[in-house]
PDB file of N, CA, C and O in Angstrom:
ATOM      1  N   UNK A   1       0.836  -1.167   0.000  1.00  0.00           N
ATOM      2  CA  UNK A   1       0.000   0.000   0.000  1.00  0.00           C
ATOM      3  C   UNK A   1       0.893   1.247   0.000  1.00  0.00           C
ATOM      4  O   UNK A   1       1.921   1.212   0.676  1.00  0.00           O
ATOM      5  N   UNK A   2       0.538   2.509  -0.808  1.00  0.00           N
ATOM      6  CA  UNK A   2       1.363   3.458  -0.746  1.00  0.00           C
ATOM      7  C   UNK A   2       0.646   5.012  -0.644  1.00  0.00           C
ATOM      8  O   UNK A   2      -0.176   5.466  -1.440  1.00  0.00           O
ATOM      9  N   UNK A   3       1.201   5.694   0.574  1.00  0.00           N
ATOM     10  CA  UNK A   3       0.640   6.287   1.112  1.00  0.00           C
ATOM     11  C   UNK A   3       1.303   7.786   0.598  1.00  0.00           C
ATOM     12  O   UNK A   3       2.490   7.958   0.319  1.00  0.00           O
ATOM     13  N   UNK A   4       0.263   8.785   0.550  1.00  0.00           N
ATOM     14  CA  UNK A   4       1.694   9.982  -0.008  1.00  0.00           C
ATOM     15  C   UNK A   4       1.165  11.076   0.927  1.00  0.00           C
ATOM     16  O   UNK A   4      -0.057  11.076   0.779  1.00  0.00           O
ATOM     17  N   UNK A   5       1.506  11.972   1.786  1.00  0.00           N
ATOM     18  CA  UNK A   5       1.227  13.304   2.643  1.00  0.00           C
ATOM     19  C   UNK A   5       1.990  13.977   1.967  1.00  0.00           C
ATOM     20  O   UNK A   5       3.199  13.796   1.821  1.00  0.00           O
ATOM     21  N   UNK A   6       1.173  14.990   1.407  1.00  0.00           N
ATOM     22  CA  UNK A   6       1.299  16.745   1.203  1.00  0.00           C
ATOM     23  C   UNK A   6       1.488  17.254   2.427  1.00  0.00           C
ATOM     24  O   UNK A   6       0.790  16.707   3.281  1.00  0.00           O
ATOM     25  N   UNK A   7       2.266  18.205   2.854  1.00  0.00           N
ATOM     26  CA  UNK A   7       2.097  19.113   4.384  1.00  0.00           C
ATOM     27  C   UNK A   7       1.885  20.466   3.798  1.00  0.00           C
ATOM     28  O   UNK A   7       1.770  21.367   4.629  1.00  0.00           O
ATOM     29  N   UNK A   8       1.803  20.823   2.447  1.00  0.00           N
ATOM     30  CA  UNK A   8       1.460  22.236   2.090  1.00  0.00           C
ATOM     31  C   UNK A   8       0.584  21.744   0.667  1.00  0.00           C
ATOM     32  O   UNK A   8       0.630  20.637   0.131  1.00  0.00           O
ATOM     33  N   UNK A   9      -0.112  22.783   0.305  1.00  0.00           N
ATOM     34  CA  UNK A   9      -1.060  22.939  -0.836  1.00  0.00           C
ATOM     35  C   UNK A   9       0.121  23.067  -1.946  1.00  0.00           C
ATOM     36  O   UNK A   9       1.131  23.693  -1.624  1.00  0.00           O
ATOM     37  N   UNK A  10       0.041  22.582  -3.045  1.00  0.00           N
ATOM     38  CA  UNK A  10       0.508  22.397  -4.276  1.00  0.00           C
ATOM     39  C   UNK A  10       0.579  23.960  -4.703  1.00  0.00           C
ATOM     40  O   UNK A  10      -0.624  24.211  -4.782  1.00  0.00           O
ATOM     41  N   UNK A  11       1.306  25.259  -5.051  1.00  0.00           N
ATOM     42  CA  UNK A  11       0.969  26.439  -5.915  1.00  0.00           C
ATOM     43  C   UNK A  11       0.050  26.157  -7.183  1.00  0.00           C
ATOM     44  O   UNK A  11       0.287  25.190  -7.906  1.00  0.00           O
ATOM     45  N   UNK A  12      -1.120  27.122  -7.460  1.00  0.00           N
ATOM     46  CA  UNK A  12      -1.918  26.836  -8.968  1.00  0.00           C
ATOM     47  C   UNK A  12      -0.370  26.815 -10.251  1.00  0.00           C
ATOM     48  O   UNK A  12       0.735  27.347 -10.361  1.00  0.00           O
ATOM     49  N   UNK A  13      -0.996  26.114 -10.780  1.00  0.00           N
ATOM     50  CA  UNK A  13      -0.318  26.350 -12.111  1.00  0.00           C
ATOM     51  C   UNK A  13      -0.742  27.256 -13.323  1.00  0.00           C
ATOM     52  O   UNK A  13      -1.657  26.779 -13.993  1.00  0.00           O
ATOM     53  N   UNK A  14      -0.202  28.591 -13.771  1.00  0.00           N
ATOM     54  CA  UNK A  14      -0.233  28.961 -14.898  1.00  0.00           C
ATOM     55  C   UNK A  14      -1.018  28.385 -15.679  1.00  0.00           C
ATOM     56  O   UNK A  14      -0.707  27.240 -16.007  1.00  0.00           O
ATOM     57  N   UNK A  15      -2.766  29.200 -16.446  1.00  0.00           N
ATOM     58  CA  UNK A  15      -2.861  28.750 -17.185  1.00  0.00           C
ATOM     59  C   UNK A  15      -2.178  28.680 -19.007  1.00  0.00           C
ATOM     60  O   UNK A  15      -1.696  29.721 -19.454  1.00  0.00           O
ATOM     61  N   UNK A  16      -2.194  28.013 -19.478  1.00  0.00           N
ATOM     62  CA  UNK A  16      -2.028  28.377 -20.998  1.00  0.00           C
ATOM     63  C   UNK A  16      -2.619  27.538 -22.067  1.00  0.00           C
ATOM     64  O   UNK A  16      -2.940  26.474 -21.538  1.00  0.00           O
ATOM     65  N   UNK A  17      -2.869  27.532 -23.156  1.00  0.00           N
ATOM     66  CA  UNK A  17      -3.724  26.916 -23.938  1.00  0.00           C
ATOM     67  C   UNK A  17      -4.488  28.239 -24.541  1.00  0.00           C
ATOM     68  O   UNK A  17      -4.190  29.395 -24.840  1.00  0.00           O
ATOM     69  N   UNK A  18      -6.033  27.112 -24.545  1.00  0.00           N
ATOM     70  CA  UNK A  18      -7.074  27.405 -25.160  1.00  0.00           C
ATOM     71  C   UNK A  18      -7.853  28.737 -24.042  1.00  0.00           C
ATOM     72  O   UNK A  18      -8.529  29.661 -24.495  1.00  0.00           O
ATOM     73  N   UNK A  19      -7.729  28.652 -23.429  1.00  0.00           N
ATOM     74  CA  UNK A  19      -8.472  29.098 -22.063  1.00  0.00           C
ATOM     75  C   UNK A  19      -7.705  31.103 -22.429  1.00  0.00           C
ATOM     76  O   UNK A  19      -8.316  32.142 -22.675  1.00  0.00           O
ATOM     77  N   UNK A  20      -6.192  30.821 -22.285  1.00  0.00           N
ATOM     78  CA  UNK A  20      -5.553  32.080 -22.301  1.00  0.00           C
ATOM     79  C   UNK A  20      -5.155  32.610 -23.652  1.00  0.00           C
ATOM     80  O   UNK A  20      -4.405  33.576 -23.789  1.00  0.00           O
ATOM     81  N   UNK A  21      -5.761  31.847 -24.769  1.00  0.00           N
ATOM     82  CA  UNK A  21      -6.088  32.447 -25.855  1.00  0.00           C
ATOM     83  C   UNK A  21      -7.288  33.311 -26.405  1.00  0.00           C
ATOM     84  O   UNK A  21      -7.370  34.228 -27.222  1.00  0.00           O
ATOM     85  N   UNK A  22      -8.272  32.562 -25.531  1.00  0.00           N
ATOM     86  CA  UNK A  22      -9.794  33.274 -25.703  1.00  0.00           C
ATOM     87  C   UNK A  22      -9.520  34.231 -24.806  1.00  0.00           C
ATOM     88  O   UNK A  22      -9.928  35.320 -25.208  1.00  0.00           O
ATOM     89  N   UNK A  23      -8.907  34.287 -23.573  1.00  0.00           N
ATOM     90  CA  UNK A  23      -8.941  35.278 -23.034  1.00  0.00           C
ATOM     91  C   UNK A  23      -7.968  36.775 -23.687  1.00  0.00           C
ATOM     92  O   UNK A  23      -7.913  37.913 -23.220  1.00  0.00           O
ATOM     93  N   UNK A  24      -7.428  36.305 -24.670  1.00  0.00           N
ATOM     94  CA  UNK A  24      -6.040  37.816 -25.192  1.00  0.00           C
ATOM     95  C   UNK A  24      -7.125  37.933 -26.198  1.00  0.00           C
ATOM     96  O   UNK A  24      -7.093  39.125 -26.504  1.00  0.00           O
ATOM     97  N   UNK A  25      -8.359  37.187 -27.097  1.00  0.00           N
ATOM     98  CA  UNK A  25      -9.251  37.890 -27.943  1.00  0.00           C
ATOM     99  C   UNK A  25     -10.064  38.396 -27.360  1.00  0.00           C
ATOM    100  O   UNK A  25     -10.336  39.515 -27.795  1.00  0.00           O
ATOM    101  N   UNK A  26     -10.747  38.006 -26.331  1.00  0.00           N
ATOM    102  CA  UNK A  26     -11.424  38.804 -25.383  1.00  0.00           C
ATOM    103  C   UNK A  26     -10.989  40.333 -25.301  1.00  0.00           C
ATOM    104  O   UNK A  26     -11.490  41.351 -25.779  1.00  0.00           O
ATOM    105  N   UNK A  27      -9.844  40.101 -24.497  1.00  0.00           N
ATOM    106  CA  UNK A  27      -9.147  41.555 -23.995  1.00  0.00           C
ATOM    107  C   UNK A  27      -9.050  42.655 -25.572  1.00  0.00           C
ATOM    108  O   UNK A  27      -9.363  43.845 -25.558  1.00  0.00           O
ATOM    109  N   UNK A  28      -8.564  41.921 -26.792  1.00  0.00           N
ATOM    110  CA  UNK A  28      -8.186  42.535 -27.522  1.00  0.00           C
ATOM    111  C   UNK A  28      -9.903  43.166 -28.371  1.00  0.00           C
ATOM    112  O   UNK A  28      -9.948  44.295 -28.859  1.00  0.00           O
ATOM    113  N   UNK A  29     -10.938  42.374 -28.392  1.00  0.00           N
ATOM    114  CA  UNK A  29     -12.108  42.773 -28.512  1.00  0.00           C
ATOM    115  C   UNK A  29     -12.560  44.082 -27.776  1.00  0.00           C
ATOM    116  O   UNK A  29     -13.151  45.016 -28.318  1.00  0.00           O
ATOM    117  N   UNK A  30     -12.190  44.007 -26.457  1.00  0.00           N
ATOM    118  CA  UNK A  30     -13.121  45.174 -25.206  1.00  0.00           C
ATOM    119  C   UNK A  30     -11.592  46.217 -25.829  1.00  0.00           C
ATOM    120  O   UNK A  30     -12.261  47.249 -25.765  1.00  0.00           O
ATOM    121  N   UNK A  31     -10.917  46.468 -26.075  1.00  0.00           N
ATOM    122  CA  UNK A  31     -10.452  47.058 -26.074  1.00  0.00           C
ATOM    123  C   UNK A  31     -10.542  47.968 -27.155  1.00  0.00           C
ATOM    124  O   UNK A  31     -10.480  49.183 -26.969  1.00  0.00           O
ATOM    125  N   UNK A  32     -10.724  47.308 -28.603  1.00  0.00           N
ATOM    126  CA  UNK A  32     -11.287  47.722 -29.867  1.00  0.00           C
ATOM    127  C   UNK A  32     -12.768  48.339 -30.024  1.00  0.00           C
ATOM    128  O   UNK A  32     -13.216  48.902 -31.023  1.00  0.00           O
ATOM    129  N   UNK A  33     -13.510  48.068 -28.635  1.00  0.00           N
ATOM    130  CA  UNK A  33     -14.757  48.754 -28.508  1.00  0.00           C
ATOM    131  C   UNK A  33     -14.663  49.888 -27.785  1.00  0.00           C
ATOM    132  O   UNK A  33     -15.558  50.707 -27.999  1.00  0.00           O
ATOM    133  N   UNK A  34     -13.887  50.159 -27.038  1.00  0.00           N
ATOM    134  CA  UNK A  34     -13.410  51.219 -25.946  1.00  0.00           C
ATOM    135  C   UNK A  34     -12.804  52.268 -27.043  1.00  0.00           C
ATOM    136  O   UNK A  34     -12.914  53.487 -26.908  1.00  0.00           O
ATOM    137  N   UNK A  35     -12.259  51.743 -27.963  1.00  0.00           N
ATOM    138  CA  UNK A  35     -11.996  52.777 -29.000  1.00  0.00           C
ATOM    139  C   UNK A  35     -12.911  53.583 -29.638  1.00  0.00           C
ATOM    140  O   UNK A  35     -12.876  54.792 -29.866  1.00  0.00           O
ATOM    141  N   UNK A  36     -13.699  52.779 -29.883  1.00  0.00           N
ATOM    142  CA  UNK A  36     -15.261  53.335 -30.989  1.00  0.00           C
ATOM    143  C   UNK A  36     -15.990  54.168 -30.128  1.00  0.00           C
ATOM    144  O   UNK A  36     -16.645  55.068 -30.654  1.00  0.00           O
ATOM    145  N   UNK A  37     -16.011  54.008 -28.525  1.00  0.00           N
ATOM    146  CA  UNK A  37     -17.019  55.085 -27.947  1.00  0.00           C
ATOM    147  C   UNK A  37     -17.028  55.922 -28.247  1.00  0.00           C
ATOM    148  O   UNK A  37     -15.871  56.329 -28.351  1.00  0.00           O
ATOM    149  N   UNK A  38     -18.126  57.024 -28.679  1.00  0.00           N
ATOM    150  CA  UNK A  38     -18.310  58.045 -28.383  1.00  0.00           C
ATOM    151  C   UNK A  38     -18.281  59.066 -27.095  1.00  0.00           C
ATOM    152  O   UNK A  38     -18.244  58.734 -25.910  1.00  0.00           O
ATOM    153  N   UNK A  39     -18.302  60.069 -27.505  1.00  0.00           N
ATOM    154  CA  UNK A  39     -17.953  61.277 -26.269  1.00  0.00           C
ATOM    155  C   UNK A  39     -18.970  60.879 -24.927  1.00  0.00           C
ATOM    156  O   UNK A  39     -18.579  61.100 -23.781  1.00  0.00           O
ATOM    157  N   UNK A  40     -20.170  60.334 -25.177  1.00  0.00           N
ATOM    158  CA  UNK A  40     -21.306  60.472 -24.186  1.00  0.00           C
ATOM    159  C   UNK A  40     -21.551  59.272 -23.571  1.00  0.00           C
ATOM    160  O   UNK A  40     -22.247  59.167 -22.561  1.00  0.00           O
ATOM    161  N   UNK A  41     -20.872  58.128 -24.278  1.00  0.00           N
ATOM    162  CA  UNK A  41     -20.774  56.817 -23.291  1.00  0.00           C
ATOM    163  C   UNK A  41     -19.415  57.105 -23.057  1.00  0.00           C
ATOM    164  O   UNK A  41     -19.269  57.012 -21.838  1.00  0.00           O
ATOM    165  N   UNK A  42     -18.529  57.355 -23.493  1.00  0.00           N
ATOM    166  CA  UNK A  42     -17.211  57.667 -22.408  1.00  0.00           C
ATOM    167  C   UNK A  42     -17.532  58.388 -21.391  1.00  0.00           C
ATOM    168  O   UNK A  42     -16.946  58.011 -20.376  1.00  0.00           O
ATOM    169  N   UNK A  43     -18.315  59.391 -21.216  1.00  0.00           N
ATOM    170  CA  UNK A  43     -18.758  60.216 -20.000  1.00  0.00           C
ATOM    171  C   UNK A  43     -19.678  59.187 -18.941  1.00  0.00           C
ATOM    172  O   UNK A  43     -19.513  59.120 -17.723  1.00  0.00           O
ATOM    173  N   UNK A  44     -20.618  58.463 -19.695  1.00  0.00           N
ATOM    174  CA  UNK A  44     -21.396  57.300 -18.765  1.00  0.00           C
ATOM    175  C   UNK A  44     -20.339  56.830 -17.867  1.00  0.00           C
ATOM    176  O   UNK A  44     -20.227  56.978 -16.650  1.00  0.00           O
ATOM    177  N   UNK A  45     -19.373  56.064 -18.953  1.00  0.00           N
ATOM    178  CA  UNK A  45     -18.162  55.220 -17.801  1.00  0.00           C
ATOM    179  C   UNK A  45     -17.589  56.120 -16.728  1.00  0.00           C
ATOM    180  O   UNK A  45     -17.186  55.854 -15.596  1.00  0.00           O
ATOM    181  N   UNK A  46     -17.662  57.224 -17.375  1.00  0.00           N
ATOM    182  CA  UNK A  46     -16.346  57.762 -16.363  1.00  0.00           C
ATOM    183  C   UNK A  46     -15.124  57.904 -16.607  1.00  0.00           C
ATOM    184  O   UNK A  46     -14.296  57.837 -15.698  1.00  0.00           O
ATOM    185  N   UNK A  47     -14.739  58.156 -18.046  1.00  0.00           N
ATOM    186  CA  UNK A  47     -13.549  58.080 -18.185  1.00  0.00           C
ATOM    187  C   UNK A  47     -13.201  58.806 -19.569  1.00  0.00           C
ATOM    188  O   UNK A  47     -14.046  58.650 -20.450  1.00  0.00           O
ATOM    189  N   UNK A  48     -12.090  59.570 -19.881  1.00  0.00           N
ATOM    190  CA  UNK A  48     -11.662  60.595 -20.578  1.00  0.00           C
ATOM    191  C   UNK A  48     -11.612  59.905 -22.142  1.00  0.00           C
ATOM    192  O   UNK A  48     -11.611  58.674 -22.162  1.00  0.00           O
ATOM    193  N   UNK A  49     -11.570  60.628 -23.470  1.00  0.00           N
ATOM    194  CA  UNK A  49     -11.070  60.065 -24.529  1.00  0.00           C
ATOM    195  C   UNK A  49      -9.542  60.031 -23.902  1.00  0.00           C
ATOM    196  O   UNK A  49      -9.291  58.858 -23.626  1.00  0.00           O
ATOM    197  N   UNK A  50      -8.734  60.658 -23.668  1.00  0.00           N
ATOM    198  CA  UNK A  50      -7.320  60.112 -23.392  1.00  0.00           C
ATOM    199  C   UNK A  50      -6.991  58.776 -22.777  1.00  0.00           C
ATOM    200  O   UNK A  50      -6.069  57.999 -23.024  1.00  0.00           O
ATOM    201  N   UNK A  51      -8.224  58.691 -21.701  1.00  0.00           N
ATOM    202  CA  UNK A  51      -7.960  57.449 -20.966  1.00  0.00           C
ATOM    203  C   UNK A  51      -8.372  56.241 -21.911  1.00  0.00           C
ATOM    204  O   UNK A  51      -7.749  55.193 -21.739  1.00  0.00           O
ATOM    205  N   UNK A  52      -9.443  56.278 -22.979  1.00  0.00           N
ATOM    206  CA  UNK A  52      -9.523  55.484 -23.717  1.00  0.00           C
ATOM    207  C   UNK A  52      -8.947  55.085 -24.367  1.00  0.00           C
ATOM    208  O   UNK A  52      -8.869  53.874 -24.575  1.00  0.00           O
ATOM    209  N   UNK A  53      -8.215  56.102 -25.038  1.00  0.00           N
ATOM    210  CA  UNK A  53      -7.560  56.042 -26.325  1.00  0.00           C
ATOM    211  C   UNK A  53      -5.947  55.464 -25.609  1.00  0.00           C
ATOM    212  O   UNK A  53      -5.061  55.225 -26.429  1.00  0.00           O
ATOM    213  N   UNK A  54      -5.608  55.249 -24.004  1.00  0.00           N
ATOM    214  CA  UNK A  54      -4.741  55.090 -23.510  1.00  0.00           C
ATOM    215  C   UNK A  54      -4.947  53.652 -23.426  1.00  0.00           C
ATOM    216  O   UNK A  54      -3.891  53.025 -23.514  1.00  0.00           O
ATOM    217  N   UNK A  55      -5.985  52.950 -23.282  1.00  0.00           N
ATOM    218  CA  UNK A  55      -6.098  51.960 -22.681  1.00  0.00           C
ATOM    219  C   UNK A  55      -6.114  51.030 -23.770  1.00  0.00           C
ATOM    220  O   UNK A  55      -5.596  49.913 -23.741  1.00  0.00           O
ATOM    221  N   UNK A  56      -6.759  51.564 -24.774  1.00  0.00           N
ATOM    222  CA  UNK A  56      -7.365  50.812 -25.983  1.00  0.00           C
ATOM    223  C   UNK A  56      -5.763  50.003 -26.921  1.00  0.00           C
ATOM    224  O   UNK A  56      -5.647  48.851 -27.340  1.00  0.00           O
ATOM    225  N   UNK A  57      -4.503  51.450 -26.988  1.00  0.00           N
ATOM    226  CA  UNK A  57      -3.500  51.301 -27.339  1.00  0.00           C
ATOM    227  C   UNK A  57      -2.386  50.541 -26.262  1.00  0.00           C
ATOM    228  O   UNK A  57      -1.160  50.564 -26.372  1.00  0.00           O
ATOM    229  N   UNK A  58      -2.994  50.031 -25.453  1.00  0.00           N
ATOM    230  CA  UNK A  58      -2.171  48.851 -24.812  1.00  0.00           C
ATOM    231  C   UNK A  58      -1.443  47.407 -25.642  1.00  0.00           C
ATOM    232  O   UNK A  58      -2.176  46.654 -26.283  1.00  0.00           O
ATOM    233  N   UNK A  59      -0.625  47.270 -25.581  1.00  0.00           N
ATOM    234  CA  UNK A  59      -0.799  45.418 -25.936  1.00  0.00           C
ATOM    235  C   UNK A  59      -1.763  44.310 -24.942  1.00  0.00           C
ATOM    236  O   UNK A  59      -2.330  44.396 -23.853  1.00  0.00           O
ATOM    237  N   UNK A  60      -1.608  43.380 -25.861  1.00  0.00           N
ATOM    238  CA  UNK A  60      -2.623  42.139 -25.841  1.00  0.00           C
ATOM    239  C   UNK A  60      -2.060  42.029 -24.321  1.00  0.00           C
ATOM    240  O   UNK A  60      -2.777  42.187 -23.333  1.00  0.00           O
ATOM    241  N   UNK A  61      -0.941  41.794 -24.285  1.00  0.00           N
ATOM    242  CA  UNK A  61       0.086  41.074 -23.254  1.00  0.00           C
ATOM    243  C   UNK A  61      -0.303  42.031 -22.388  1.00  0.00           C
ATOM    244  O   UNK A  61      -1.374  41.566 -21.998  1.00  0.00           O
ATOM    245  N   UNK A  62      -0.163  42.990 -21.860  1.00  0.00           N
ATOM    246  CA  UNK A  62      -0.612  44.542 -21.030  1.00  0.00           C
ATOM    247  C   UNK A  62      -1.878  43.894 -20.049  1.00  0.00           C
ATOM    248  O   UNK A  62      -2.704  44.803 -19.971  1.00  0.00           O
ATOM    249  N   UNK A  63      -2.200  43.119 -19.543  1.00  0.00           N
ATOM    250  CA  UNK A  63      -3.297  43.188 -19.336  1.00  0.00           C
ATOM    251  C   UNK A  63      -3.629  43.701 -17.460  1.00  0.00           C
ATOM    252  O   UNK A  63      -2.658  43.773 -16.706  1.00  0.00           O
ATOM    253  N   UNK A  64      -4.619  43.915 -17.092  1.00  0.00           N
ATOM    254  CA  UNK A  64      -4.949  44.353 -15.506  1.00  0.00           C
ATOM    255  C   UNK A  64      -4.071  42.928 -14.684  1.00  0.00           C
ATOM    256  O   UNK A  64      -4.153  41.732 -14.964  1.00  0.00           O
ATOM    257  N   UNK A  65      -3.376  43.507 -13.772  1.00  0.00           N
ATOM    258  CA  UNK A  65      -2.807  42.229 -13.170  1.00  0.00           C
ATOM    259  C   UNK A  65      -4.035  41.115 -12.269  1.00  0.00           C
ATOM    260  O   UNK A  65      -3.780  39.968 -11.902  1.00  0.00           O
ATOM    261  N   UNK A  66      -4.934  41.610 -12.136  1.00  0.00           N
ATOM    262  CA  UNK A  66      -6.260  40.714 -11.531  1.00  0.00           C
ATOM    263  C   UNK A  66      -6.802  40.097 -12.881  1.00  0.00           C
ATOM    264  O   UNK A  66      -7.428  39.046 -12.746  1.00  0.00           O
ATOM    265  N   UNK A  67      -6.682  40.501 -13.932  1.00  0.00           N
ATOM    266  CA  UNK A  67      -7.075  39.284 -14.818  1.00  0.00           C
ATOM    267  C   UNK A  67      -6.303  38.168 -15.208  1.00  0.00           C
ATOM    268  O   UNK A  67      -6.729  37.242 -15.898  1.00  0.00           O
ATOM    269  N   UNK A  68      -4.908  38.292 -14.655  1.00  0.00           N
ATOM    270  CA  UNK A  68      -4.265  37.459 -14.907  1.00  0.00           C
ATOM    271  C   UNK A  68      -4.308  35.881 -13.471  1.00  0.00           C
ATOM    272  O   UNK A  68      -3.496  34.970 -13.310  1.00  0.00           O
ATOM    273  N   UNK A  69      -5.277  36.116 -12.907  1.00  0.00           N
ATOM    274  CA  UNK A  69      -5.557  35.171 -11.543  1.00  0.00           C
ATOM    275  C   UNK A  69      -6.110  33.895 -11.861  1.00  0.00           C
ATOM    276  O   UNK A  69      -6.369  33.093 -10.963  1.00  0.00           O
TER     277      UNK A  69
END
């Protein structure tokens, strides 16, 4: 019989694949729409054409460090 004890939790592993591919078209989608707003849904959000036009011109790779969890 063979017995195995962990004394600590394993760290998650990095995803990659399919999963963190849909997710860089994702990102790269919301970002290509953040471009197209107009003046009066940029004002809805809360946020400047500069800030758009800042955010929008990010790379794929760039992303919020909480989406990367």
């Amino acid at each position: 019989m063979t017995q195995v004890a962990l004394h600590q939790p394993c760290p998650p592993r990095r995803r990659f694949g399919l999963k963190t591919l849909l997710d860089a078209v994702s990102l790269y989608r919301q970002r290509c729409t953040l471009a197209r707003l107009d003046a009066r849904a940029l004002e809805d959000i809360g946020i400047t054409r500069e800030q758009a036009e800042a955010e929008a011109s990010r790379k794929i790779w760039d992303a919020p460090e909480f989406w990367q969890r």
